[in-house]
C-alpha positions, -999 to +999 in steps of 0.1 A: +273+167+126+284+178+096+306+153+071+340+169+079+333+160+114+325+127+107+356+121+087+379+136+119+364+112+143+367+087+120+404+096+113+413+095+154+401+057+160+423+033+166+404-004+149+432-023+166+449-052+152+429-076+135+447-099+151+447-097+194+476-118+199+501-092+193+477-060+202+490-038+224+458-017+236+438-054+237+427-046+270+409-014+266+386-028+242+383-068+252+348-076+251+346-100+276+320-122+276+324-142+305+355-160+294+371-167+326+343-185+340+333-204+305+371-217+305+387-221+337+356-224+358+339-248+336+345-283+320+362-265+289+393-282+274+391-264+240+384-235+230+375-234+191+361-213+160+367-198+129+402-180+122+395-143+137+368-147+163+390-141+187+409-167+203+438-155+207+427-125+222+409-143+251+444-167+256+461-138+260+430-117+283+428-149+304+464-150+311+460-112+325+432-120+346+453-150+359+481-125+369+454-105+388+435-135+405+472-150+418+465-183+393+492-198+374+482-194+341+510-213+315+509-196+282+526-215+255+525-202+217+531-226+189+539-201+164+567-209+156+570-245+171+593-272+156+559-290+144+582-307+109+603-323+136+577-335+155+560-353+129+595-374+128+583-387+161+559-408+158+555-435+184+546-472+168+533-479+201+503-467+190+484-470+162+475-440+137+455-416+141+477-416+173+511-422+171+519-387+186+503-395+221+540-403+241+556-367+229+527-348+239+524-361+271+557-358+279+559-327+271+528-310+288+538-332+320+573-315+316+552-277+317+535-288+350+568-303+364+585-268+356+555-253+372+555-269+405+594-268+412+603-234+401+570-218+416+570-205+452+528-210+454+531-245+446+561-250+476+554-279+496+586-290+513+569-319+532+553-336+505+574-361+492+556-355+458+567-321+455+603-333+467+604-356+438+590-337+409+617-308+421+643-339+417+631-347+383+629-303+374+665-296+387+681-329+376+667-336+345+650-302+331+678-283+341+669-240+334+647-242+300+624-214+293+604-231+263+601-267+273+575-268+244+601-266+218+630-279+239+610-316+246+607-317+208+643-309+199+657-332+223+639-363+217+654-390+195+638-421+181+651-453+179+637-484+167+606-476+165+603-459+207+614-425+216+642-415+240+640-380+260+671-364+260+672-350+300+682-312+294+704-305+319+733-322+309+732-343+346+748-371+337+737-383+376+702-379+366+695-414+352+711-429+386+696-410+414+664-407+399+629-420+402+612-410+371+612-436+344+629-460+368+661-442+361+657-448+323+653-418+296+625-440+278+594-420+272+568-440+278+582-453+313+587-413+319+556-404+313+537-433+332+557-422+365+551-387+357+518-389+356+513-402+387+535-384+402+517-354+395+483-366+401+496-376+435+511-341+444+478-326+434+460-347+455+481-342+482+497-309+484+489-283+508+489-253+487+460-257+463+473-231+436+454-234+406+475-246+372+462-235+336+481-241+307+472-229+277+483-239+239+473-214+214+482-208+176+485-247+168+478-240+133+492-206+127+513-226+102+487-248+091+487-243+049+534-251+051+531-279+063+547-308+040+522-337+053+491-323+063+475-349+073+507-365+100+497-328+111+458-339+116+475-369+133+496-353+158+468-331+166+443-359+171+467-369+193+473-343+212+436-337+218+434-374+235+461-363+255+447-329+274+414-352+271+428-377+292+448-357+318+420-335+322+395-364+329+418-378+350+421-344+371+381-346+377+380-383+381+400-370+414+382-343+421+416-319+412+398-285+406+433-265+405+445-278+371+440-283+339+451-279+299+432-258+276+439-257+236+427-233+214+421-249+180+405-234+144+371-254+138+374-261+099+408-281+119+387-299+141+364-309+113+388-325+092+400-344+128+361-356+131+362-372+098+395-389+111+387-403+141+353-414+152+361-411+186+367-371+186+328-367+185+333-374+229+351-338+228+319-321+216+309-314+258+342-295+266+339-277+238+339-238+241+323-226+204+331-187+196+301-177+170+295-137+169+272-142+138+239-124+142+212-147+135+180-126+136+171-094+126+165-085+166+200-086+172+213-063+151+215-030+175+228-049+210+248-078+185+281-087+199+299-078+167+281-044+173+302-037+209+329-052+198+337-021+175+316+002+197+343-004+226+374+005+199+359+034+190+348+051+227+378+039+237+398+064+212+376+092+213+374+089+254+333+092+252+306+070+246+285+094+234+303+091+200+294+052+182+294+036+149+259+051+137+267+089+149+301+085+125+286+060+100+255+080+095+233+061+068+212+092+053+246+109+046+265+078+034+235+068+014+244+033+008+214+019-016+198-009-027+187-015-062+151-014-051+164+020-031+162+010-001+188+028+025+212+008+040+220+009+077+258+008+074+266-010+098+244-042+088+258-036+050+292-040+064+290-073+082+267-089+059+298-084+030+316-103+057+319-136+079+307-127+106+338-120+125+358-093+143+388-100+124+363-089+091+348-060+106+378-049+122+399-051+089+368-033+068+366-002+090+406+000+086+401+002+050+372+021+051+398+043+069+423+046+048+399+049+018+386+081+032+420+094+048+430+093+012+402+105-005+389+135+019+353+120+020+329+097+035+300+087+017+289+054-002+318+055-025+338+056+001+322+023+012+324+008-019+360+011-023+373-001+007+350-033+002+367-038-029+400-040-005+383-063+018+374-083-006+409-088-022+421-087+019+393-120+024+400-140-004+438-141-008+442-140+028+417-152+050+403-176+031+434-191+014+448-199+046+418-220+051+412-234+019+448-244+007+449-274+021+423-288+014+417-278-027+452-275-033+448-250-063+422-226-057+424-207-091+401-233-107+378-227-079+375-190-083+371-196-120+339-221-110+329-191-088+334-164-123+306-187-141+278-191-123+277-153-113+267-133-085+230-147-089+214-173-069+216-209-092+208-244-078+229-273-068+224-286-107+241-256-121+266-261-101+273-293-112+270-279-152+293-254-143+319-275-128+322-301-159+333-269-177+364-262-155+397-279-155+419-289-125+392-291-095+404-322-074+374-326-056+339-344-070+316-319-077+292-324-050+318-326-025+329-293-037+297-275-029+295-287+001+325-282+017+322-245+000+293-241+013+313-251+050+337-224+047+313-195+036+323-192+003+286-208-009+254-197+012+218-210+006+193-181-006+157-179-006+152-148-031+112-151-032+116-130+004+117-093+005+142-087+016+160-123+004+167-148+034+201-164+035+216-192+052+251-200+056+276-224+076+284-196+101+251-184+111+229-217+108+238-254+116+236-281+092+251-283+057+241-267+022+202-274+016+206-288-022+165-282-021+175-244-022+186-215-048+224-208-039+247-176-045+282-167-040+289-149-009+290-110-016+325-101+000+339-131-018+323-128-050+338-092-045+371-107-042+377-127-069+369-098-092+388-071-075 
């Protein structure tokens, strides 16, 4: 295949979005590894990685698959969710890190009340359960599509409790009803709810399964004013689905449950916040696609991922990454000369996600839309892009938070070079730089935990890294270190 021809196929894929939420062609290229049965089957309750392994994308497949099994599944998006205003509504019933516990509650035990009243599956006209959660719907939910952002908006607090508003406007409610012994305190809401619900799912005669599903709780994560009421209220909300969950296979319920989908440098700051969190670890569903050994490099999930975009434009799988990315005629090279297989060269400048490798091909792209060419050059380019694309992106959304002012840290990152260095270079290096907010140590670790710092043993041919995404454990301060390559690519771009 000539390079022309290479460039034309390359021209007709479609890379998709980087991110799936939004993607409209998700579905012809979804690698699905088993997802329905690792999250609604099994014991999962969260659903967590790094930003851009694809959570979103399996929310929203699982939703679909839900549509085509006849299972309720309750997508809710937090996107653009009233989060400053519920941070007002803290609850000094409990103590912190928990003082968001009664607003979660109430509202994920609205969602199932809304559920189970407006849903013709869950109909069970003899079941004085049902009866009475359609009460509580009709009377005091009144017609609300987003109950997510409606509980939040209509909850007051006063002295210290909170008050839920009823959103009908059924000034009756409070009189005829059951819930909350006819009172529009939370706590006494939510303690009837509960029950109430448990009861109708142990009881009802259709035995329609309930998912709900919270995703993009942090899509706003690096705005928020107080970051750390924001860890709070999602410590709490994490003891909440916890809870309710338990208490759905303490009775044997099988036909509902709550799933979150959660960033894991976000969970890690909750860990060091809460002891208790570590009890989460067993409904825990990690997404990793990093390739570990050298074996896995030709069937590596990262691998089909693109694969399945790019047969899926051209219509043929006779037509991959390798016939299009051909490494003799790209003739990416090491120093020592070595050939690079494209492919590897290209995720190993990354994090070992598909929101990276998706978001290099596109530049590679565009680099050789507008250059006419595809060859190492054409590489090298669009890794400068991805570079700039990884740093003041991807990475700042992570990092922001926590360092505050990340232009001292790239300037760290400027002095001890591209070259492998030790943990006590690090530390020379950093009494040289002005404005870090973090003790030096600390530093290296935690940029070690994010990607931006990966061990290095140089004495192998070819060298043998480690990093936080491919290995477990922290930064090995007996080891050389070095600057990751598509950051250290970054901060000089």
């Amino acid at each position: 295949m000539t390079r022309k021809e290479r460039l034309d196929l390359l021209n007709k894929v479609d890379f998709g979005d980087i991110d799936g939420y939004g993607d409209p062609n998700l579905d012809q290229y979804f690698l699905d590894n088993d997802y329905w049965n690792r999250v609604v089957d099994n014991k999962t309750y969260f659903v967590i990685g790094r930003k851009g392994t694809g959570k979103s994308s399996i929310y929203r497949m699982i939703k679909e698959q839900g549509l085509k099994k006849g299972i309720l599944i309750e997508n809710k998006d937090f996107g653009d969710f009233p989060f400053e205003k519920l941070l007002q509504l803290d609850d000094q019933n409990f103590a912190k890190p928990n003082q968001y516990q009664s607003i979660w509650e109430n509202l994920i035990l609205n969602i199932f009340s809304k559920i189970i009243a407006e849903n013709p599956a869950c109909e069970d006209t003899k079941n004085q359960h049902y009866l009475d959660i359609a009460n509580y719907s009709k009377n005091c939910l009144g017609d609300v599509i987003e109950m997510h952002k409606e509980v939040v908006t209509r909850t007051t607090k006063t002295g210290g409790s909170l008050s839920f508003n009823f959103l009908s406007g059924n000034h009756e409610a409070e009189r005829t009803l059951s819930i909350g012994l006819g009172q529009n305190n939370m706590s006494m809401i939510n303690s009837s709810l509960e029950k109430l619900i448990l009861d109708y799912f142990t009881t009802c005669t259709p035995q329609t399964k309930i998912i709900i599903q919270f995703d993009r709780l942090d899509d706003n994560y690096n705005q928020y004013q107080n970051v750390e009421q924001y860890y709070h209220a999602i410590i709490s909300l994490f003891k909440v689905v916890y809870h309710l969950n338990q208490e759905f296979r303490a009775r044997k319920i099988t036909n509902a449950k709550v799933v979150l989908y959660l960033r894991s440098d976000i969970l890690k700051e909750l860990g060091k916040r809460d002891a208790e969190s570590a009890r989460w670890d067993d409904y825990c569903l990690t997404i990793n696609w990093a390739i570990i050994n050298k074996d896995e490099w030709n069937h590596s999930k990262l691998l089909q991922m693109i694969q399945k975009r790019i047969f899926a434009s051209l219509h043929t799988t006779e037509i991959g990454f390798e016939e299009i990315f051909e490494k003799s005629d790209i003739n990416l090279r090491s120093q020592s000369g070595r050939t690079y297989d494209v492919f590897q060269y290209m995720v190993e400048r990354t994090m070992h996600r598909p929101r990276d490798l998706i978001q290099f091909c596109k530049y590679v792209q565009k680099e050789a839309s507008e250059s006419g060419d595809l060859y190492f050059r054409t590489i090298k380019n669009a890794e400068k892009s991805y570079g700039y694309w990884l740093i003041n992106s991807e990475l700042a959304n992570e990092i922001n938070p926590i360092l505050k002012d990340t232009e001292p840290v790239y300037e760290l990152l400027k002095l001890l070079g591209s070259r492998p260095f030790s943990l006590s270079d690090f530390n020379d290096r950093y009494r040289s730089v002005k404005g870090l907010n973090m003790p030096s140590e600390a530093l290296a670790f935690y940029l070690y935990d994010v990607g931006i710092l990966q061990n290095i043993d140089p004495s192998r041919k070819p060298a043998k890294f480690r990093s936080s995404y491919r290995n477990k454990g922290g930064l090995d301060r007996n080891m050389k270190i070095v600057v990751h390559s598509g950051v250290w690519v970054g901060i000089n771009a």
